[in-house]
C-alpha positions in Angstrom: 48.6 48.7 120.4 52.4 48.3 121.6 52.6 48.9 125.4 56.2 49.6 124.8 57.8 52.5 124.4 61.0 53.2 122.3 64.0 54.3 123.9 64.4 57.6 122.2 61.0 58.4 123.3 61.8 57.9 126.8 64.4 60.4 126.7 62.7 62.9 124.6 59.4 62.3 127.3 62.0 62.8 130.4 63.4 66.2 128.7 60.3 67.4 128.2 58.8 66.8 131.9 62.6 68.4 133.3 61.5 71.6 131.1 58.3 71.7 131.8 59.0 72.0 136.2 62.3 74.4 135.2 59.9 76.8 134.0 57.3 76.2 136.7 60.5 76.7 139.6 61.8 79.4 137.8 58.4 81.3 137.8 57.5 80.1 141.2 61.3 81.7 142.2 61.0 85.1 140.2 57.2 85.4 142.5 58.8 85.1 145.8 61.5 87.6 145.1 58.8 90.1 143.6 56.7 89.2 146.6 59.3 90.6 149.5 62.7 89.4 149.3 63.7 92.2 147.4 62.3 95.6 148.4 61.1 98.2 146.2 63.3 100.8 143.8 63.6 103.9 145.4 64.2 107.2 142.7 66.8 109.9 144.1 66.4 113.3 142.2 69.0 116.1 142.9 70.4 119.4 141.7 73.0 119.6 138.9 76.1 120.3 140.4 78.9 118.4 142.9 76.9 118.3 146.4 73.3 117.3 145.3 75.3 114.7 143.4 77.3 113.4 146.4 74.5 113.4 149.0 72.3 111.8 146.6 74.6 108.7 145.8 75.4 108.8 150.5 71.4 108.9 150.1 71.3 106.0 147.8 74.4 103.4 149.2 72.6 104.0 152.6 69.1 102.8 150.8 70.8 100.0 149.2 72.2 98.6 152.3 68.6 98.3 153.7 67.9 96.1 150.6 66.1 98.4 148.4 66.8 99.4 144.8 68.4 103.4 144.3 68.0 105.1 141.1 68.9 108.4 140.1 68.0 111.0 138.4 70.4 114.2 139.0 69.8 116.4 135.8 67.3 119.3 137.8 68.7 122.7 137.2 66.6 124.8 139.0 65.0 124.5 142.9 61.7 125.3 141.6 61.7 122.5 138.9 63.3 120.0 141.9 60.3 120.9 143.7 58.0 120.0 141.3 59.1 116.9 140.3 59.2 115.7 143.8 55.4 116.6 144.3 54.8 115.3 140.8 56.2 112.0 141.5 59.1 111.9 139.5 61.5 110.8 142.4 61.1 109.9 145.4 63.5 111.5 147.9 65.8 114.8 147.1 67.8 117.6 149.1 67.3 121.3 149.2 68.2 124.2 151.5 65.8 125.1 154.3 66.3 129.7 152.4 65.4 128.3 149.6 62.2 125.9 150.7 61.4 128.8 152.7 61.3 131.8 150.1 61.8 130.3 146.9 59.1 127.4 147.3 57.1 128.6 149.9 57.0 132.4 149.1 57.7 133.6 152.5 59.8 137.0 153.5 63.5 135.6 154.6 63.8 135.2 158.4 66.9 134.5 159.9 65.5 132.3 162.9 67.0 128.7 162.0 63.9 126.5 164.8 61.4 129.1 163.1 62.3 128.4 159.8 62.3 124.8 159.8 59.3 124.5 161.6 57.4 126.3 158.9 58.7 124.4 156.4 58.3 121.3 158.1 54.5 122.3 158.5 53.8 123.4 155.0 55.3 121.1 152.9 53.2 118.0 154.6 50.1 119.9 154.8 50.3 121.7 151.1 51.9 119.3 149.2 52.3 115.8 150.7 55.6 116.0 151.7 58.0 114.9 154.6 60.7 117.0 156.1 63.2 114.9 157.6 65.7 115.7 160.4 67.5 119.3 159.2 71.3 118.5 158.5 74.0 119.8 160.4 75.2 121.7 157.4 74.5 125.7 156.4 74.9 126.3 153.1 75.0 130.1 153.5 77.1 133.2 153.1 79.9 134.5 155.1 83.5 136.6 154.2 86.6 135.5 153.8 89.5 136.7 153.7 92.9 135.8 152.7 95.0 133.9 156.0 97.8 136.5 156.1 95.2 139.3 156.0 93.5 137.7 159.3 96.6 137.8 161.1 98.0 141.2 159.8 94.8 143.2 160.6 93.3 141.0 163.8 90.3 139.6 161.8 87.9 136.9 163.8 84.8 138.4 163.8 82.8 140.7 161.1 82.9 143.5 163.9 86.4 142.8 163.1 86.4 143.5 159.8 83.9 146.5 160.0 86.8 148.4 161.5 89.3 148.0 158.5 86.9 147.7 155.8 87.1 151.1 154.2 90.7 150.0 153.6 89.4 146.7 151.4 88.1 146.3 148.1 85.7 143.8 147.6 85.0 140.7 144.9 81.5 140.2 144.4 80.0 137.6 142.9 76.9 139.2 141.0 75.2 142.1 143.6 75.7 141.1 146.7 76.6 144.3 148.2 74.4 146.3 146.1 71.7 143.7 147.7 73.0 143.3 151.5 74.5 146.6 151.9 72.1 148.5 153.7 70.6 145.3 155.8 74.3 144.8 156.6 75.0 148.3 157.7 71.7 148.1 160.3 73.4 145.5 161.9 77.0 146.5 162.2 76.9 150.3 161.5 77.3 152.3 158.6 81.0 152.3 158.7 80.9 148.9 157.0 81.4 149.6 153.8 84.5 148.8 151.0 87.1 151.0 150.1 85.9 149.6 145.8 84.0 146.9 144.9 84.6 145.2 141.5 82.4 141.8 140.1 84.3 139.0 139.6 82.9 135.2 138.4 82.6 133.0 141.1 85.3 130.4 140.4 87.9 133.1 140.3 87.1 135.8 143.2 89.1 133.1 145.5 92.2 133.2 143.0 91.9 136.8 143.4 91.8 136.8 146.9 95.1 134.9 147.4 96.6 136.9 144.9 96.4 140.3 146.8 94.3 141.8 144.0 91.2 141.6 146.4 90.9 141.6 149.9 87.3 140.0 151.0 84.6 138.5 149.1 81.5 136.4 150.2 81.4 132.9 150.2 78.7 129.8 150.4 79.9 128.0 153.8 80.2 124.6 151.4 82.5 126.1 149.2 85.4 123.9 148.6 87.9 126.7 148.5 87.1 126.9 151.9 89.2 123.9 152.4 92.3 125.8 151.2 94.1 126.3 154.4 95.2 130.2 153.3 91.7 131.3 153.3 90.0 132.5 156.3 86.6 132.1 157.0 85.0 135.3 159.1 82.6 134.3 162.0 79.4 136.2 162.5 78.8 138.6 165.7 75.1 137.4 165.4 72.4 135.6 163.1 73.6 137.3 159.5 72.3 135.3 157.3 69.3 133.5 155.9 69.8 129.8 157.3 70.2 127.6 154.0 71.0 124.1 156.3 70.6 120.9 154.1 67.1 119.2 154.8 66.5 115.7 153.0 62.6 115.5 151.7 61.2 112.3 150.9 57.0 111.6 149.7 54.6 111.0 152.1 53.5 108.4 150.2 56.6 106.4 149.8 57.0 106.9 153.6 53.4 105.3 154.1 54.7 102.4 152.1 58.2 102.0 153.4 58.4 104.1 157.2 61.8 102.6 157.5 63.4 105.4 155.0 62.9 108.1 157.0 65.5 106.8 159.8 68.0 105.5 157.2 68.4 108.9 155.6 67.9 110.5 158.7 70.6 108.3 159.7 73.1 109.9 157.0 72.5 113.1 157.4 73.6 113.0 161.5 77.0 111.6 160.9 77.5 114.7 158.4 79.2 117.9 159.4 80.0 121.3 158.0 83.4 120.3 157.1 83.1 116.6 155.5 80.7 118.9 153.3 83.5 121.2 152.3 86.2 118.5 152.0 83.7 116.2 150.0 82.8 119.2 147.3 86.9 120.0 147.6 87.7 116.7 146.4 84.9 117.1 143.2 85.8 120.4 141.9 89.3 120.9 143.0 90.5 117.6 143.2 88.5 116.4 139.8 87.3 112.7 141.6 84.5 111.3 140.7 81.4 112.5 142.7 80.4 108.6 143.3 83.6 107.4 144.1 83.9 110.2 146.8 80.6 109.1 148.1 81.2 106.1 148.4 84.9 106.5 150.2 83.3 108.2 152.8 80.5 106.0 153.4 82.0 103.2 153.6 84.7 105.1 156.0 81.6 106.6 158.0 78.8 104.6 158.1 79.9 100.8 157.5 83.2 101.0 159.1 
């Protein structure tokens, strides 16, 4: 037998052994990222309209940064239906509004005690359906009326007591039945002199074009509403506790917090550098201004947290 080999099958001999360990590196590489230097993907669900969207993609940059994976899934139209999919498993970490976790999801009477409130909830949602209650937000997603500027100054409008003097004089723009809902809760707390000259229903996009027009003079607002960045409308401040507390509170799993405890001080971390007002500004910006609810995330974050 000839001990020697041919030159051609040298090469194809060398080529072979070169493929044979790239394979066995590249498998031995893919392991020991699977293994823990990449950390695990994370699934953000949220409401379908401008601020689940935004706080979901703060939620998910802020994730990101801590080296784990973000996905999203931001199609849930109902609270109910968020709920459930949390519980279920479908995502991981959403938003929702301490009213609605309260009455909607819990089934409890409204109170209008914002420690009580969040306390409950806090409680129930861990002990009924595996499910953490982070720090509650800084921002109150509630009611409160507005007015147009020039009507504050003309008829010395601060406070509702304020406007319960003049309101007989003012017609109202409600956005479905408010008043008809409110009224008489409303007049226990301020007397029965509040009340509205006429009240007429008007879609919720264009009660505040009404306002500034003259052809209204208060309707009720959510405190996130962009139009309250619109320096011509005024924003009435409560004598006392009015309304149901709706403050942003971030849930997450218990289970994904079992497996990865660091989450629950990087959202946590998020949520404390947001206010009131960079909620306003940052839903002005998607449904006045038209940007892209990602892009506006991301300006701020990067302006907020990793500046």
């Amino acid at each position: 037998m000839n001990m020697k080999m041919s030159h051609k099958k040298l090469i194809a001999l060398v080529l072979s052994i070169i493929a044979i360990l790239s394979v066995s590196l590249g498998c031995c590489s893919s392991e020991a990222s699977d293994s823990g230097d990449k950390k695990g993907k994370i699934t953000i669900g949220g409401r379908d309209w401008a601020e689940p969207y935004i706080l979901s993609y703060l939620i998910g940059f802020a994730l990101e940064d801590a080296g784990y994976t973000a996905d999203y899934r931001l199609d849930i139209g109902d609270s109910l239906l968020l709920h459930n999919a949390l519980v279920k498993g479908d995502f991981d970490i959403t938003t929702n509004y301490s009213g609605t976790l309260y009455e909607s999801v819990l089934g409890h009477t409204p109170i209008y005690d914002k420690e009580e409130e969040y306390n409950t909830i806090k409680t129930e949602l861990k002990d009924r359906y595996g499910v953490a209650v982070l720090n509650e937000s800084n921002i109150n997603n509630s009611y409160a009326m507005v007015v147009a500027r020039k009507t504050a100054e003309k008829y010395n409008i601060v406070k509702t007591s304020d406007l319960v003097k003049v309101s007989s004089q003012f017609s109202f723009a409600d956005p479905g039945v408010f008043w008809q809902r409110e009224k008489g809760r409303l007049q226990g707390l301020y007397g029965k002199e509040f009340d509205w000259k006429s009240v007429n229903t008007f879609d919720k996009g264009l009660r505040y074009k009404a306002l500034l027009s003259g052809a209204v003079d208060v309707t009720i607002a959510f405190t996130t509403d962009a139009e309250l960045n619109d320096p011509e409308i005024f924003r009435v401040t409560d004598d006392i506790p009015t309304y149901q507390p709706y403050y942003i509170i971030p849930l997450v799993r218990q289970e994904l917090l079992k497996k990865y405890p660091d989450v629950e001080e990087i959202v946590n971390g998020i949520f404390a550098k947001l206010t009131e007002a960079n909620m306003v500004n940052l839903n002005y910006q998607a449904t006045v201004e038209k940007k892209d609810y990602k892009d506006i995330a991301r300006a701020w974050y990067d302006a907020n947290v990793r500046k």
